[in-house]
Every structure is written in structure tokens, then in C-alpha cells.
C-alpha positions in Angstrom: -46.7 -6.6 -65.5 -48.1 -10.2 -65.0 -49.4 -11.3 -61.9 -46.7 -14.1 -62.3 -44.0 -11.0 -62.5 -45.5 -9.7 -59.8 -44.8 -12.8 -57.3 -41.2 -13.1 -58.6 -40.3 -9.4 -57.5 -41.6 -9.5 -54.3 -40.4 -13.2 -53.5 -37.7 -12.9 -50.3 -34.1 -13.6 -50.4 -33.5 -16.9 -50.4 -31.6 -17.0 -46.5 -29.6 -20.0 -47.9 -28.0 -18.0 -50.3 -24.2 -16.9 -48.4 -24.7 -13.1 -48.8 -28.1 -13.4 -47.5 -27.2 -15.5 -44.7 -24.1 -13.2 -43.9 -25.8 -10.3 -43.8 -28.6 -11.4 -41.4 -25.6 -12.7 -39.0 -24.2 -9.4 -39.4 -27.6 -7.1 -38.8 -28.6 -9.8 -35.7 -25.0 -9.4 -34.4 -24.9 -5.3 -34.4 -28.9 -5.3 -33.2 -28.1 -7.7 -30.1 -24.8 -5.4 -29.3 -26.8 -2.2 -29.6 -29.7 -3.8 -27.1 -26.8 -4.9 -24.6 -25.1 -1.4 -24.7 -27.8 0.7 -24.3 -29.0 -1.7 -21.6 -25.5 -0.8 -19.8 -26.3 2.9 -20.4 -29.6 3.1 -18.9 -28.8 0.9 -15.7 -27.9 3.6 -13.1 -26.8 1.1 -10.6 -24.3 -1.2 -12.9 -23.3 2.5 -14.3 -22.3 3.1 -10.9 -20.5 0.3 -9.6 -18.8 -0.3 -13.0 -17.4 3.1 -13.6 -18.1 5.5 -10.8 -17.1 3.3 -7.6 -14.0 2.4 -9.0 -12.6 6.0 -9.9 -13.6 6.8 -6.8 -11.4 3.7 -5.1 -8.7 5.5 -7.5 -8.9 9.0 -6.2 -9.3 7.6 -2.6 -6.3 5.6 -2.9 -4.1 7.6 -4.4 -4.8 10.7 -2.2 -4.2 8.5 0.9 -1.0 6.6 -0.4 0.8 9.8 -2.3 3.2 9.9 0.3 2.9 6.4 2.2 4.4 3.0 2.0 5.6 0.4 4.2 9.3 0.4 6.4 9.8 -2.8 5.6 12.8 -2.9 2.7 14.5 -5.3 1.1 18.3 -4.1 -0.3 20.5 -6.2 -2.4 24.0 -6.4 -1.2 26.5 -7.2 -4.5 30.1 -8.7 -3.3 31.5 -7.6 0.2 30.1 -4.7 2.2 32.0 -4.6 5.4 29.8 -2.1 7.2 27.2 -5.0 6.5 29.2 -7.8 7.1 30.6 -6.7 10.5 26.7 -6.4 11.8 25.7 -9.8 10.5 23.5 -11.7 13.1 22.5 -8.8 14.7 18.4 -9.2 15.7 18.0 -5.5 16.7 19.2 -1.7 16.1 19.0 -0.5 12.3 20.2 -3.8 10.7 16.8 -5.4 11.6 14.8 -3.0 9.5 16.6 -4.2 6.3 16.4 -7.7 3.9 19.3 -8.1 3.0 19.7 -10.5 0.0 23.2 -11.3 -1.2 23.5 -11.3 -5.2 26.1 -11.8 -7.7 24.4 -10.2 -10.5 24.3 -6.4 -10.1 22.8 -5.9 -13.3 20.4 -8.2 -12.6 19.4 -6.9 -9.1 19.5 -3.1 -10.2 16.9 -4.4 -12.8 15.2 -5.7 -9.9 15.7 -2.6 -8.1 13.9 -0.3 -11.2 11.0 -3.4 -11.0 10.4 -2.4 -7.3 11.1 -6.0 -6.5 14.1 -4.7 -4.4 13.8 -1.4 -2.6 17.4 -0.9 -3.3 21.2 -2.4 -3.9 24.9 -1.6 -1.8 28.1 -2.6 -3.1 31.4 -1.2 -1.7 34.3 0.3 -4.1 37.9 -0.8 -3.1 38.4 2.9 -1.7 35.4 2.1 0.6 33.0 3.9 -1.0 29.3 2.5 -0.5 27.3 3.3 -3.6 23.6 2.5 -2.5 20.7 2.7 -5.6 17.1 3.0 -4.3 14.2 3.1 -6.0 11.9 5.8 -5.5 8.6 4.4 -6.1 7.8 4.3 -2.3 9.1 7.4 -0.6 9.3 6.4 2.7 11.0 3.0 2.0 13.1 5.2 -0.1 14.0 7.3 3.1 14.2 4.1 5.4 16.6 2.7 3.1 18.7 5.4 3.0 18.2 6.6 6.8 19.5 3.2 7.6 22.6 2.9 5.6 23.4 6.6 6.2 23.5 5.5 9.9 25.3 2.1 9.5 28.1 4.2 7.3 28.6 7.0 10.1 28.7 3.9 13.1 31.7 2.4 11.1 33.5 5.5 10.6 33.2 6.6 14.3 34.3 3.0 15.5 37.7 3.4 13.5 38.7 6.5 15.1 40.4 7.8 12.0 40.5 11.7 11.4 39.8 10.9 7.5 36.1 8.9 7.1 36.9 5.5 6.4 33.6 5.0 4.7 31.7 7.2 2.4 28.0 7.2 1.1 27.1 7.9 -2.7 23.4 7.4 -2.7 21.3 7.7 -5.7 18.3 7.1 -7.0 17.6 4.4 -10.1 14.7 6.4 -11.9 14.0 9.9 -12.6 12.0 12.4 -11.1 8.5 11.1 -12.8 8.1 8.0 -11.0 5.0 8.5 -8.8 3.5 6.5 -6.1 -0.2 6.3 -8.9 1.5 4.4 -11.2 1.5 1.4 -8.5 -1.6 2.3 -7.6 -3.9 2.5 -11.3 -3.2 -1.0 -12.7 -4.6 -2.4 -9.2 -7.6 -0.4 -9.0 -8.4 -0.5 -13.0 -8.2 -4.3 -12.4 -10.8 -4.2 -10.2 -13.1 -2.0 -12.1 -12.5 -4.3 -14.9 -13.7 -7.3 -13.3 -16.5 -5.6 -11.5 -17.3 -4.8 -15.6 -17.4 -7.6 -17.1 -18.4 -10.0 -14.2 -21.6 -8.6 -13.6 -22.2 -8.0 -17.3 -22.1 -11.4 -18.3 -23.9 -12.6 -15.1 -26.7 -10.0 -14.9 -27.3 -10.4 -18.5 -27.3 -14.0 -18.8 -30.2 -14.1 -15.2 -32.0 -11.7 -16.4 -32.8 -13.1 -20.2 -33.1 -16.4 -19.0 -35.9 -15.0 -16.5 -37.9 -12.9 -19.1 -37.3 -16.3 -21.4 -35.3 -13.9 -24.5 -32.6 -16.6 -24.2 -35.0 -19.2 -25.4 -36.6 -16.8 -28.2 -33.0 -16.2 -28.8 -33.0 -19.7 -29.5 -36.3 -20.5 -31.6 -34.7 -17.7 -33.5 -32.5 -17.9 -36.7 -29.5 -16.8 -34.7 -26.3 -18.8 -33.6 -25.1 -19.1 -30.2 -21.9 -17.4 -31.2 -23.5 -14.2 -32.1 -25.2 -13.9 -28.9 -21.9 -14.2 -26.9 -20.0 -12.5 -29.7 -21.9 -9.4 -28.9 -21.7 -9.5 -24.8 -18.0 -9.7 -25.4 -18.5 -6.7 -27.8 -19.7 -5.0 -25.2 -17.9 -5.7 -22.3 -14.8 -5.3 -24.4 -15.8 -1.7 -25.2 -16.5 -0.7 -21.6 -13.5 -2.1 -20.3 -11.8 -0.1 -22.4 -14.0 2.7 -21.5 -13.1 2.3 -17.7 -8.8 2.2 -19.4 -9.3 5.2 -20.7 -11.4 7.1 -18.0 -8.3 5.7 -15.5 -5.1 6.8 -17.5 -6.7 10.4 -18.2 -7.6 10.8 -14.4 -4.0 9.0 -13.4 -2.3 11.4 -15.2 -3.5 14.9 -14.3 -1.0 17.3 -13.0 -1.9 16.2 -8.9 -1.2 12.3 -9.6 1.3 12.7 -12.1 1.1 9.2 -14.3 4.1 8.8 -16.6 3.1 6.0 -19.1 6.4 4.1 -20.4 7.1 3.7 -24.1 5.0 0.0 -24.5 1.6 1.7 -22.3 -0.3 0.4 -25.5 0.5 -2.8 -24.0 -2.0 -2.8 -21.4 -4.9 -2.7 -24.3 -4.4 -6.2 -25.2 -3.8 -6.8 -21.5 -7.2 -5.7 -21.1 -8.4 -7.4 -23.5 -8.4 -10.5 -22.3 -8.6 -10.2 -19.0 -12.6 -9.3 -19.6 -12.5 -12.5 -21.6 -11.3 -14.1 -18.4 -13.4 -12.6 -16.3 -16.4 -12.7 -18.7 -16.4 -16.4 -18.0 -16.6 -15.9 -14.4 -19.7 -13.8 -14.9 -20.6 -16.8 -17.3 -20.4 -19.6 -15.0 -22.2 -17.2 -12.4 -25.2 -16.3 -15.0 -25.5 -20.2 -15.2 -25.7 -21.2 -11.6 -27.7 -18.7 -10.3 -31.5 -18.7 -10.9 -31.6 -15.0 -9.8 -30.2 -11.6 -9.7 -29.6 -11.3 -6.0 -28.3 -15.0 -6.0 -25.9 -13.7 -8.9 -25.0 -10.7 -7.2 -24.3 -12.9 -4.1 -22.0 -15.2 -6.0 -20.0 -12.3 -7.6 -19.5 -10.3 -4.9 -18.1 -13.5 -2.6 -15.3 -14.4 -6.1 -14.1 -10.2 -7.1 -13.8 -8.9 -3.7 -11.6 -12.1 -2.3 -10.1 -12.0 -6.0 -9.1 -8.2 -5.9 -7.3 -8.2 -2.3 -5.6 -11.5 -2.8 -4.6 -10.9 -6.6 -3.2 -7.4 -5.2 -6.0 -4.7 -6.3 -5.4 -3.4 -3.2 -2.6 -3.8 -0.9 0.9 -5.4 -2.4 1.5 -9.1 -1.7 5.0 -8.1 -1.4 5.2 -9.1 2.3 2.7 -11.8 2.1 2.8 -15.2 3.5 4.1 -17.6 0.4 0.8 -20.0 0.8 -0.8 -16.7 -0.1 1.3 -16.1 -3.0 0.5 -19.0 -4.4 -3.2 -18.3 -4.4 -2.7 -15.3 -5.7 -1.2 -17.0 -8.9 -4.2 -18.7 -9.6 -6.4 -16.1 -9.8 -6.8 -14.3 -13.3 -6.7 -10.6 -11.7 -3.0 -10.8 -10.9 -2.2 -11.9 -14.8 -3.2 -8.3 -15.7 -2.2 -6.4 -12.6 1.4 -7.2 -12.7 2.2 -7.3 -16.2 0.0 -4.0 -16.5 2.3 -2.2 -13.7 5.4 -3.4 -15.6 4.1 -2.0 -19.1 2.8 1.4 -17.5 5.3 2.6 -15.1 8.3 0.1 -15.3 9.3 0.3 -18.6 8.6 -3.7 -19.2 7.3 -5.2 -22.8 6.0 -8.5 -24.9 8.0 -10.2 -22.5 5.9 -9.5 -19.7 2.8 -9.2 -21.3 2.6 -12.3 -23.4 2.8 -14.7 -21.0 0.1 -13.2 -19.0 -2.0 -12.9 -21.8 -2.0 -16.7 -22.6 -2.3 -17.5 -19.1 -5.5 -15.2 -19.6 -6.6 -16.8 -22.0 -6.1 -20.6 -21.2 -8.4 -19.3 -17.9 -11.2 -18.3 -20.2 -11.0 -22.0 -21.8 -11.6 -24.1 -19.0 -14.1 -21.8 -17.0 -16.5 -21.3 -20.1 -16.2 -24.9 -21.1 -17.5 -25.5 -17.1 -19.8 -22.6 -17.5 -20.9 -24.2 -20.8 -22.0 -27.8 -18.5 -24.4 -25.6 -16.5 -25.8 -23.8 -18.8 -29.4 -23.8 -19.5 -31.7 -21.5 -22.0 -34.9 -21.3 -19.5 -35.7 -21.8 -16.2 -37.7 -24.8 -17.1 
């Protein structure tokens, strides 16, 4: 063999070639993703507070709140209900423990009722029969509800002196015996650990390699921007899923007793891009701060106001309506209420698409703000 021979064999790939070039994007993509997970896996701390301080906010909460819930109700009252009507006006006795929202629809308010937007719905048969639906979810609404109208039924009936009740009561409940008080509880609190997820992993990673200046050999390097970020959403896509499945296994031992509804797979996608959104809150973060405290600072003062106004929490159910509308612009309560409807409420692409747009129309504008401050040193 020549010498000539000898230089042609060995000569490299040429990296203009398409294969070439797609498998180097491919090998630079996977090596970046394996760097960034493992870097997950050996941090102790973000291993903590990504995975370990939420399921602890999971078991907390839902050992405190298996049996709780708030007196307040709200009823739906379909046509004319004389035991209500009589008592209209009234600012005290039991009357002033109920909402009472007069409907039209029934179908439409029961729906409501299965939703847990209504704690339950009265109508009243020609042969005076009251027939209350309640929704179980909260137990001691549940009983409120039913407490009250019990007592409001048996007032009428001893106020028209007749030997034969005037009134009766058919109370029943509108789901079945597996609705618990978790599934209210585990789209909240995976919500949370979500954000904490992908926040700090996009923040934490974007300080720290702009510190130890990888970001700019990142750059002097044959590798595309979108490869970079293509791999951090690699991997905070994987953990998030991680933290999904760690919460619906946990949710749904024998003491919590989750029930997943027929479209549960709906929450996947959910969570999908929900850590896109909140992937670009760590991105703007990572960009403005010029340290890890000052990032940790930053993302601490956005997911903790973010989780107890978007309803991680505590329900905004009783909140003041300026509050609601806050709520509605943060990006946490696009996955927590269409993930409690396609968990435990039996709701579908309906609920979840819009959310999921509204998701990702979120992720748009903040990395294209994120994208103004960004800078590949420190310099």
C-alpha cells in the first residue's frame, strides 16, 4: 500500500457531507443530555427539592385534608323550591351557610355538580319531594349541605302542622364510592413539583455554564444552539415525568385511594408542556441573574407566589375575583385545573387542549424575552 493510499484511508469524514453532519448533531445532542442528567443525579440538593420536598407536601397534605374541607357551599336550586323560596332574604339561621344559585339547566348544573364547581343541586317534584345531589369530593361540605337542607325540610313540615310530612328529602350522592379527597389534592401538589423541576433546571444550568464559561465553549464549538436547549428540555421533560409517575403510584396506594378516570393519560401531554412553560421561566431567570444565589432568589419569589395563587395549594374557589384573574395568567393553573378534570373528574381533549395551547403560547413570548437577555459569558 502507497503512502498516497495510506493518506486517503485515514483522511476524516468530510463534516459537510449530511450523514456526517447528522450524526455529529445526534452524538453532541445525546452527550450534552447525558452530562445534564447525570448532573441532576448527583446534585443532592436539586434531588431534594425536586423530588423529595414535594412528595413530602403530598403526603403532608393529604394526611391533613383526608377528612377536611371548608363549610362554605354553594347548591344549585333548578325551578321552584318552596322550602327555599319561603326563606329568601333571610341573613341568618341555616339559609346563610348556603349559595344558592338559581339555574335552568339541570343537566348542566349536575355536570357542574360532578366538576366540584357546585357542591350540590335541589329541585322539588310536584308531590314535594326535594331531591338534593351532592358531590362528595369534600366530606364535610358534603355533610353541611345535607345537614342544612335536612333541617330546612323538617322546619317546613313542622310549620304546616299536617300529620302526613308535607316535604320529603331524597338525598344522593352524584359519584361513586372512589372519589377521594387526593384526587383534589395530587394535580396541585405535582404542579408544584413540576415547576420547582424545571425552573431551577433551566436557571441553575444556564448560571452555572455561563460562570465556568462551557456556554461560550459551547459556542466556539461545532454545535447549534438548538441542540443545547434541545437536550435541557430532554431532560427536564424526563424528570417531570419522573416526579408524574412517582405522584400517581404514591396517590393511589390503598390509604389515599386515587382513582384515575378513563383520559388519566391526558395529563402526560399536560405535563408536557407545562415544563416547556415553566422551562422558560427558568430561562429568563438563568439570563438575568449573574449568580446562583441571585437565581435561586429570583425563583423562589415567581413558584412560591405562582403555586398559592394558581391553586397548588389552597382552592381559589372562594377567592376574591381580582385574584382570580391573576391566577389566570399564571401558567401553573393551565395544568392544575385541566389535570384535576382528566384525573378525577372524568373530563377530556376538551379540557386539556385549550390549556395546552395556552401553555404553550406562554413558552413563546417568555423565551423570546428570555432570548433579549441572554448572554453566553459573563463578559
Amino acid at each position: 500500500m502507497t503512502a498516497t493510499d495510506n493518506a486517503r484511508t485515514s483522511a476524516p469524514a468530510d463534516p459537510s457531507r449530511p450523514g456526517a453532519d447528522g450524526k455529529e448533531k445526534a452524538n453532541a445532542f445525546v452527550g450534552l443530555s447525558r452530562v445534564m442528567l447525570l448532573g441532576f443525579v448527583r446534585d443532592k440538593g436539586t434531588l431534594f427539592f425536586t423530588l423529595a420536598l414535594p412528595v413530602m407536601f403530598l403526603l403532608l397534605f393529604g394526611v391533613l385534608y383526608k377528612g377536611g374541607g371548608s363549610t362554605h357551599v354553594k347548591v344549585a336550586q333548578v325551578g321552584q323550591v318552596q322550602v327555599l323560596d319561603q326563606l329568601q332574604g333571610q341573613t341568618d339561621g341555616p339559609l346563610s351557610a348556603l349559595e344558592i344559585t338559581k339555574v335552568t339547566d339541570e343537566n348542566d348544573a349536575l355536570a357542574k355538580v360532578r366538576k366540584g364547581e357546585l357542591d350540590g343541586l335541589v329541585k322539588q317534584d310536584a308531590d314535594g319531594k326535594l331531591v338534593l345531589r351532592f358531590s362528595q369530593a369534600d366530606q364535610v361540605k358534603s355533610g353541611t349541605v345535607q345537614g342544612i337542607i335536612g333541617s330546612l325540610v323538617d322546619g317546613a313540615n313542622q310549620k304546616a302542622a299536617n300529620v302526613t310530612p308535607k316535604y320529603t328529602l331524597d338525598a344522593s350522592k352524584v359519584e361513586d364510592d372512589s372519589t377521594k379527597p387526593i384526587q383534589y389534592l395530587t394535580p396541585g401538589l405535582l404542579a408544584y413539583a413540576v415547576a420547582m423541576g424545571a425552573v431551577y433546571g433551566a436557571s441553575f444550568t444556564l448560571v452555572t455554564w455561563r460562570k465556568k464559561r462551557v456556554l461560550r465553549r459551547l459556542r466556539l464549538a461545532p454545535i447549534s444552539a438548538g441542540t443545547i436547549v434541545g437536550a435541557r428540555v430532554l431532560v427536564s421533560v424526563l424528570v417531570a415525568l419522573a416526579q408524574t409517575a412517582l405522584f400517581l403510584m404514591i396517590a393511589q396506594l390503598d390509604y389515599f385511594g386515587l382513582k384515575l378516570t378513563g383520559n388519566w393519560w391526558l395529563v402526560i401531554p399536560l405535563v408536557i408542556c407545562a415544563t416547556l412553560a415553566f422551562m422558560s421561566i427558568g430561562l429568563l431567570t438563568g439570563s438575568l441573574a449573574k449568580s446562583e444565589e441571585s437565581a435561586n432568589g429570583m425563583n423562589q419569589l415567581i413558584i412560591l407566589p405562582m403555586s398559592f395563587l394558581g391553586g397548588a395549594f389552597i382552592p381559589l374557589d372562594f377567592a376574591p375575583g381580582w385574584l382570580q384573574d391573576i391566577s389566570r395568567a399564571l401558567p401553573l393553573r393551565y395544568l392544575i385545573v385541566p389535570a384535576k378534570s382528566v384525573l378525577s373528574q372524568g373530563g377530556g381533549i376538551a379540557e386539556a387542549l385549550p390549556a395546552m395551547g395556552i401553555l404553550l403560547a406562554f413558552t413563546a413570548v417568555l423565551c423570546a424575552i428570555a432570548w433579549r437577555f441572554f448572554n453566553w459569558d459573563d463578559a
